[in-house]
C-alpha positions as CSV (number, residue, x, y, z in Angstrom):
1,X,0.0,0.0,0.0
2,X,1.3,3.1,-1.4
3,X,1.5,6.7,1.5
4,X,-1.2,8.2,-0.6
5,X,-3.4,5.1,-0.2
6,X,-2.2,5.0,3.4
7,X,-3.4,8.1,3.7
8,X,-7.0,8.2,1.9
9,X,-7.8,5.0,3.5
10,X,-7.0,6.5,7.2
11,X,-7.8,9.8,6.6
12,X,-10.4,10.4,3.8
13,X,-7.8,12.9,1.9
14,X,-3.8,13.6,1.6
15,X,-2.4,14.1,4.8
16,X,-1.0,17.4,3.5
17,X,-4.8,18.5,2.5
18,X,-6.1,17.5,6.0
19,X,-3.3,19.5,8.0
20,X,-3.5,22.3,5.6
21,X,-7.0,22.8,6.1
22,X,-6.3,22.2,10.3
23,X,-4.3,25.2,10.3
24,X,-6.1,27.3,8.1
25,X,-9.0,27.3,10.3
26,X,-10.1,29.8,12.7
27,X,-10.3,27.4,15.1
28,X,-7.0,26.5,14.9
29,X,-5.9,30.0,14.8
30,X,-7.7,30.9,17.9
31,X,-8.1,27.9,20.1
32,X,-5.1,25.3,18.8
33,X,-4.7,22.0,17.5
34,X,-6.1,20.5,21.2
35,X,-9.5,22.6,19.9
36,X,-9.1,20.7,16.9
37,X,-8.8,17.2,18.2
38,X,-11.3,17.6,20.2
39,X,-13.8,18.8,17.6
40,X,-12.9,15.5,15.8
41,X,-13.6,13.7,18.4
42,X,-17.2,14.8,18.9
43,X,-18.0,14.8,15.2
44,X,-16.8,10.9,15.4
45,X,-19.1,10.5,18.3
46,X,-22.3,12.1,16.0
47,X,-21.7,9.9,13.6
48,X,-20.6,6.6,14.4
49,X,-23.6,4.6,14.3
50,X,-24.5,5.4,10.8
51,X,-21.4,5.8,9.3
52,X,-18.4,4.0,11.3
53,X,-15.9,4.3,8.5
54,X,-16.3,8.3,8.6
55,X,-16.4,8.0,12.4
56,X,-12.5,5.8,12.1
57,X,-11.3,8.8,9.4
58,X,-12.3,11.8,12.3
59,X,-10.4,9.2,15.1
60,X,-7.6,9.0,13.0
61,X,-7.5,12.9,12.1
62,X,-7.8,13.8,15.8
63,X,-4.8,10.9,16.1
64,X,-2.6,12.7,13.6
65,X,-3.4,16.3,15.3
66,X,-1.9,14.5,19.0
67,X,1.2,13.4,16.8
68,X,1.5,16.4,15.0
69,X,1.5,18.8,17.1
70,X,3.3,17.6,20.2
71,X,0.0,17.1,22.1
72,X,2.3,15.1,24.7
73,X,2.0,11.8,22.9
74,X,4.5,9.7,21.9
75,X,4.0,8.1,18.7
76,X,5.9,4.5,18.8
């Protein structure tokens, strides 16, 4: 498996597209990444019964945020 599919399987887009459009936000801009995570989180919450694989992509997004951003997580 190729990184792009890697990362349209995990993520629903490029990771490049999905960070770019992180820190573009006003969220981001005004709260932080944490702000961001979070809000994944929650949207994976609304829509995990009727759409689980969407519900994975937000986990993984909020995942990648943690990583990114030196969240205090170690990735291994």
């Amino acid at each position: 498996m190729s990184n792009l599919q890697f990362e349209m399987q995990a993520y629903g887009a490029p990771k490049a597209d999905v960070l770019e459009s992180i820190t573009d936000s006003i969220t981001f801009k005004l709260s932080g990444p944490g702000m961001i995570a979070a809000s994944y989180l929650s949207d994976a919450q609304e829509v995990l019964e009727r759409d689980p694989n969407a519900a994975r992509q937000y986990i993984n997004i909020a995942k990648l945020i943690m990583f990114e951003y030196e969240l205090g997580f170690n990735q291994r």
